[in-house]
N, C-alpha and C positions, 0 to 999 in steps of 0.2 A: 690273274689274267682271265679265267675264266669267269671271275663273276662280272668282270668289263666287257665278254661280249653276250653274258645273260639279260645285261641291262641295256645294251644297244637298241633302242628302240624309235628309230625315227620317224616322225608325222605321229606320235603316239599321244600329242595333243588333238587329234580329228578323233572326232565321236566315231563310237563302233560302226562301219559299214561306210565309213564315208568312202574310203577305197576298197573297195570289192576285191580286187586283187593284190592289196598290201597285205601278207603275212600279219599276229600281232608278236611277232618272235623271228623276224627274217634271219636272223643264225641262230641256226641248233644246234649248242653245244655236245659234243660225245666225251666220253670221260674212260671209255673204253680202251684197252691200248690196241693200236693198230688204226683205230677210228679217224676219219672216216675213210669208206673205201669206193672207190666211184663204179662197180659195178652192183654194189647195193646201197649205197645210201643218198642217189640219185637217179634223173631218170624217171623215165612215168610209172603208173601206180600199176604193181604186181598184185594179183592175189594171192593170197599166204603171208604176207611178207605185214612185216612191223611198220608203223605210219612212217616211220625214217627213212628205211628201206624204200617205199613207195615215193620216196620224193614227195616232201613235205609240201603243201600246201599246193601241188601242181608246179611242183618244181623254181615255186617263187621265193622259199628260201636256200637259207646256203648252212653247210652242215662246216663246221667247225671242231676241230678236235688235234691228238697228238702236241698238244703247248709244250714243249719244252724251252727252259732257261739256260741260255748259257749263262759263261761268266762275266762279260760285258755288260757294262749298262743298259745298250740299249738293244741287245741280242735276244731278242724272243721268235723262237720258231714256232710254227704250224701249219696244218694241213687245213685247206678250203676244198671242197667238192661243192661244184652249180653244175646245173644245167645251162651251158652255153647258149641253146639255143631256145631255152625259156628264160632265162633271169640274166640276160646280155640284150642286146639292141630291141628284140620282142619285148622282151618284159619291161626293160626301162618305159619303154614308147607308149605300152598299155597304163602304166602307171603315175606318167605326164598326162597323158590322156585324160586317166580320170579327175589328178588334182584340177588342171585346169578345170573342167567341167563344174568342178565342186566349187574352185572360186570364182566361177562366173557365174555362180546361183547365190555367192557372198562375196560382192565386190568390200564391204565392210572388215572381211578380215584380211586384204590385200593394205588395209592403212598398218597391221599389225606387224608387218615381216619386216 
């Protein structure tokens, strides 16, 4: 489970910087137990504190951790910490933004989707 969401990587075909504010890691996984916890591993960036801690990338990823398996097939638990009010309706709307932009400067890979 966790290596499924290490590899989660969407728009990971756009060259580096095409999205300025796309993460290249939008979930980071913890492997800690207890992880993660929403008064540190979200949230804007403290000083002292571990890049996780600080809210990854300006709060445009999302921290992942606590998996556990039940005994169902399709029962797997965990714990998500976002910044609601950066990586919800904000951040979606900044990240339409930019693709847009990107493909209105490459109408040729809009034949590609």
């Amino acid at each position: 489970v966790y290596a499924a969401f290490e590899k989660f990587a969407p728009l990971s075909h756009l060259p580096e910087g095409a999205l300025p504010s796309l993460p290249p890691r939008p979930l980071h996984t913890m492997r800690d137990v207890g992880t993660p916890r929403p008064a540190s591993h979200c949230g804007t960036p403290k000083p002292g504190r571990p890049p996780a801690a600080r809210g990854e990338w300006g709060g445009m990823a999302v921290s992942v951790g606590n998996v556990k398996l039940a005994d169902g097939a399709w029962d797997i638990c965990f714990s998500l910490v976002v910044n609601n009010m950066v990586r919800g309706a904000y951040g979606a709307a900044l990240l339409m933004a930019e693709y847009h932009q990107y493909l209105s400067a490459r109408p040729d890979e809009l034949l590609r989707l």
